[in-house]
C-alpha positions in Angstrom: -3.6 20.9 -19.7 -0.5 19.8 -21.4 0.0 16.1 -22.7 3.7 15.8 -21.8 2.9 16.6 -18.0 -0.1 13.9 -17.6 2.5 11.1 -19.6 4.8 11.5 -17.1 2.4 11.3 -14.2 1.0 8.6 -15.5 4.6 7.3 -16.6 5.7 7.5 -13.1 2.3 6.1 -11.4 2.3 2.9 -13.0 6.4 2.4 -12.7 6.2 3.0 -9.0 2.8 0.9 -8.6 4.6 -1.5 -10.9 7.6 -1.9 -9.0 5.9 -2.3 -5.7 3.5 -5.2 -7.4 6.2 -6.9 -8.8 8.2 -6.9 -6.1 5.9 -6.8 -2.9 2.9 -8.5 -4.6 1.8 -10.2 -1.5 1.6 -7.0 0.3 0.0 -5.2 -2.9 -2.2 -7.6 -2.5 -3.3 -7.1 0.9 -4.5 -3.8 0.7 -7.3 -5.3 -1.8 -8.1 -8.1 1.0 -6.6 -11.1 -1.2 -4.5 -13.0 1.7 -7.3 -12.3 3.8 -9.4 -15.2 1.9 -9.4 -18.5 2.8 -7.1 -20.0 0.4 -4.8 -22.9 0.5 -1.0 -22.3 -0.7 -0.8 -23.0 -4.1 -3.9 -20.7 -5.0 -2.6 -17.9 -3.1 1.1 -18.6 -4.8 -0.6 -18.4 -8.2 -2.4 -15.3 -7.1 1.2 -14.2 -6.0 2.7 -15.2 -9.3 -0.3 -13.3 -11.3 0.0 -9.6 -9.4 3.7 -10.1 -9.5 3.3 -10.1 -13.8 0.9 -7.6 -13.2 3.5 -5.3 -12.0 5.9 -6.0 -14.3 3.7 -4.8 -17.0 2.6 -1.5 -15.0 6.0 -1.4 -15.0 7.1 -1.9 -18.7 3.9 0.8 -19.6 5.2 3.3 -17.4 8.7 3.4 -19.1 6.5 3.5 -22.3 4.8 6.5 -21.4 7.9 8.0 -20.5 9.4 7.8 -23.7 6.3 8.7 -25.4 6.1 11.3 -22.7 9.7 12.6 -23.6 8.6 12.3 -27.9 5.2 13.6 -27.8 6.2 16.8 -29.3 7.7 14.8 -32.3 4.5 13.0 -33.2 2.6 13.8 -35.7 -1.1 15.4 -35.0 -2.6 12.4 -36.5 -0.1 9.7 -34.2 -1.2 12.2 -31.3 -4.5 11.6 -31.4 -3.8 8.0 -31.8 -1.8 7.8 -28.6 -4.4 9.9 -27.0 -7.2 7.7 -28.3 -5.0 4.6 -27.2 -4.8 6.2 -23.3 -8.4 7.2 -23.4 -9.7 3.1 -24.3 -6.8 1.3 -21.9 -8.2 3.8 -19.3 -11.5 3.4 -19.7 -11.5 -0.3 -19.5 -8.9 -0.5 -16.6 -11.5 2.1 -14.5 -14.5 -0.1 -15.7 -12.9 -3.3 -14.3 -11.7 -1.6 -11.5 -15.4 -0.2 -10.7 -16.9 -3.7 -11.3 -14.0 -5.5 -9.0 -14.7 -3.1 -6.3 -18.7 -3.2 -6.6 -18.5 -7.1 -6.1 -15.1 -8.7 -4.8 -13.0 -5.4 -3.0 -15.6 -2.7 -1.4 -12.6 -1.4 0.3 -10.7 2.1 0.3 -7.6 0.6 -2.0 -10.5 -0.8 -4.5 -11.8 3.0 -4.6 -8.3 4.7 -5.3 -7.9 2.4 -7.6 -10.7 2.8 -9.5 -10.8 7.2 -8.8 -7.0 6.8 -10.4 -8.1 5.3 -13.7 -11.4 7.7 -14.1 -8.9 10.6 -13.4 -6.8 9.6 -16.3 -9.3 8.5 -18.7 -11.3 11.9 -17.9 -7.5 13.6 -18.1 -7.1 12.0 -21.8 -10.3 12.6 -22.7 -10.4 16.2 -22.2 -7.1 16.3 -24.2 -8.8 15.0 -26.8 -11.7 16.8 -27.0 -9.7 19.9 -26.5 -7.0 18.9 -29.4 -10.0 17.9 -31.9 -11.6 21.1 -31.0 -8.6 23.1 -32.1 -8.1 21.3 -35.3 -9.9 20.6 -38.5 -8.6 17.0 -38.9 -10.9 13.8 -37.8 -9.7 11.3 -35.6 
């Protein structure tokens, strides 16, 4: 598995989820059951309001990960596995969260995909690490 590959998958996951949070937040919203609640209008506007910056940072990390996916061969081994490490942890805790939101707010199928998309890519990042520290001598 190649690095530059999964960064741009990733890259242009999150700009495309970002973009349709930031700009159809209310709909993005839907699919985890949110206007279905029993809210009045200002809770639902601040709900609005908070997946709408949600998806303006997916957003602003997916054209991150693009450039990093476009430099990756100009890093150095040791800012490699720092990037690596960096995709692994932000992964991780995004899947954990997602897991937890889905085991006790979501349990629907958009709370499941969410939460297979993160595992995928912190399992994705984590094999890349394993597999780069396996081929070298240094230490993360």
């Amino acid at each position: 598995m190649k690095l530059s590959p999964l960064l741009a998958f990733n890259a242009i996951l999150f700009i495309a989820f970002g973009i349709a949070f930031a700009v159809y937040g209310p709909s993005m919203m839907g699919f985890f059951k949110v206007p279905e609640l029993n809210i009045d209008g200002i809770v639902y506007w601040h709900v609005t309001a908070f997946a709408r910056m949600f998806g303006a940072a997916l957003f602003g990390y997916g054209f991150l990960l693009w450039a990093v996916s476009r430099a990756v061969n100009e890093l150095s081994a040791a800012n490699l596995r720092s990037v690596l490490m960096a995709l692994l942890l932000g992964n991780l805790l995004a899947a954990v969260v997602s897991i937890t939101q889905q085991s006790s707010i979501w349990y629907n199928s958009a709370g499941w995909v969410t939460s297979g998309i993160f595992a995928a890519l912190t399992l994705a990042y984590g094999a890349l690490l394993v597999t780069r520290r396996s081929t070298s001598s240094d230490v993360i």
